[in-house]
PATORMI-124598 format. One record per residue (C-alpha): residue number from 0; x, y, z. Coordinates in steps of 0.5 Angstrom, whole numbers, always signed. Layout:
N
+-----+-------+-------+-------+
: pos :    c1 :    c2 :    c3 :
+-----+-------+-------+-------+
: NUM :     X :     Y :     Z :
...
+-----+-------+-------+-------+
end
This chain:
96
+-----+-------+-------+-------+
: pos :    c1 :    c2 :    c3 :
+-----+-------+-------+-------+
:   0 :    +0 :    +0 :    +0 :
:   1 :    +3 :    +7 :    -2 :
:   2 :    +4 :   +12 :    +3 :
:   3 :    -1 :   +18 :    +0 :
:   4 :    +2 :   +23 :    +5 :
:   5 :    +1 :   +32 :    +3 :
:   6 :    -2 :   +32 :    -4 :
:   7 :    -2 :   +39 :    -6 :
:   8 :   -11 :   +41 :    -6 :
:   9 :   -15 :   +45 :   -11 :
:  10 :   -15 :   +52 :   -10 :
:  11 :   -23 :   +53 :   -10 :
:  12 :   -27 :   +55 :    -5 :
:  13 :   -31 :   +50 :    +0 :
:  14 :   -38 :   +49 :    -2 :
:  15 :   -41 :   +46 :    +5 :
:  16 :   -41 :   +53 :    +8 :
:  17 :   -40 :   +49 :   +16 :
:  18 :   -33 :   +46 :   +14 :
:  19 :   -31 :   +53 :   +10 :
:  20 :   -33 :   +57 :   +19 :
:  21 :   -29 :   +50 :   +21 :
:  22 :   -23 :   +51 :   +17 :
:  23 :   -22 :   +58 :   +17 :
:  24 :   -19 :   +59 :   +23 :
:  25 :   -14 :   +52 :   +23 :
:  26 :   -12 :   +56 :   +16 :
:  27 :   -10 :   +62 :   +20 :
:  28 :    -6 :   +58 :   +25 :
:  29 :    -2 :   +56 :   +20 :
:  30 :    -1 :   +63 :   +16 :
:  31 :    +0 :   +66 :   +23 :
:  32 :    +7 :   +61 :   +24 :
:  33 :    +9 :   +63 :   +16 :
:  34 :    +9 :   +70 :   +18 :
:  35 :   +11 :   +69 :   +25 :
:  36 :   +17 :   +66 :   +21 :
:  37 :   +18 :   +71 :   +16 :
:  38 :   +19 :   +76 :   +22 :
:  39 :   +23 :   +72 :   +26 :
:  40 :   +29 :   +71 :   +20 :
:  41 :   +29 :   +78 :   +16 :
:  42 :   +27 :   +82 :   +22 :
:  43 :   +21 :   +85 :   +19 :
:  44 :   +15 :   +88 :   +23 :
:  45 :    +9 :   +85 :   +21 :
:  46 :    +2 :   +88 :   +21 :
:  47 :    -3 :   +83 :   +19 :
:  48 :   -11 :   +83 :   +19 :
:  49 :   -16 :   +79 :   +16 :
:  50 :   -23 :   +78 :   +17 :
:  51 :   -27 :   +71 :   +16 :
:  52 :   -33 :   +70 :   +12 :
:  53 :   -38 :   +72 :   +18 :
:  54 :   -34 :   +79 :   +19 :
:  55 :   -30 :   +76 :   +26 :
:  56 :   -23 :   +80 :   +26 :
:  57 :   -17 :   +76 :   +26 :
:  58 :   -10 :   +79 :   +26 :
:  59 :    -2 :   +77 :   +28 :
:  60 :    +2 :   +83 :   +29 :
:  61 :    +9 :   +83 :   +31 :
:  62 :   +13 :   +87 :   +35 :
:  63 :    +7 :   +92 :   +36 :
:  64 :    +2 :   +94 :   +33 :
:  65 :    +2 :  +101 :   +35 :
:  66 :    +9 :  +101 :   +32 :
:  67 :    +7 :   +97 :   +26 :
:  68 :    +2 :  +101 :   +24 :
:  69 :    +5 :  +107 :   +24 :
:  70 :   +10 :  +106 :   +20 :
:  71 :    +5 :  +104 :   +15 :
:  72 :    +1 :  +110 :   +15 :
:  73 :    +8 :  +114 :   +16 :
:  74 :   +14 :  +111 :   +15 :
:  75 :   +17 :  +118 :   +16 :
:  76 :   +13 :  +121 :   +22 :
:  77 :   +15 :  +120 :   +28 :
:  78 :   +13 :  +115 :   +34 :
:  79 :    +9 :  +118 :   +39 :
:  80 :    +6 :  +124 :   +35 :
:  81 :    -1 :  +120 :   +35 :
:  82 :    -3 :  +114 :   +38 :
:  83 :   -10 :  +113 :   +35 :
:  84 :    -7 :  +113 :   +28 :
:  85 :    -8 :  +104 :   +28 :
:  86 :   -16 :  +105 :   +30 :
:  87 :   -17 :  +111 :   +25 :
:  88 :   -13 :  +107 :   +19 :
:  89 :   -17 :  +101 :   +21 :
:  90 :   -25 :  +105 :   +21 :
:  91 :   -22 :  +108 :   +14 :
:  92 :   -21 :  +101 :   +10 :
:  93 :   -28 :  +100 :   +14 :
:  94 :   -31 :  +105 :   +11 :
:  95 :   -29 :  +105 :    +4 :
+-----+-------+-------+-------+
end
């Protein structure tokens, strides 16, 4: 009997609509470890927010958020000039 071990699955969306609410949140685990990786071995600050077919927010943010942000909406400004800058960002992309 050969060992069938990871095959490499379709990319299409997932029809029963109770596995895709099941799933979604295991395929989170797994993107929140590549990130964790890629900001672990390049050095880089990580902001990451996805939100699930049910509108429930998820994110992974490494090394703050306040930090993070902030650099992405202003990589020239400085640190303490604001500190609702994340939340403002976030109501922005919301509301468009």
């Amino acid at each position: 009997k050969e060992n069938q071990g990871r095959r490499k699955i379709e990319i299409k969306i997932i029809e029963n609509e109770n596995d895709r609410l099941i799933l979604f949140p295991k395929r989170c685990t797994v993107i929140y470890q590549k990130i964790y990786e890629i900001s672990t071995l390049c050095g880089g600050e990580i902001l990451f927010i996805i939100f699930s077919a049910i509108g429930k927010p998820y994110s992974f943010v490494h090394p703050s958020t306040k930090s993070t942000a902030k650099r992405f909406l202003n990589a020239n400004q400085p640190l303490n000039d604001t500190i609702y800058a994340p939340v403002e960002a976030f109501r922005k992309v919301r509301s468009n």
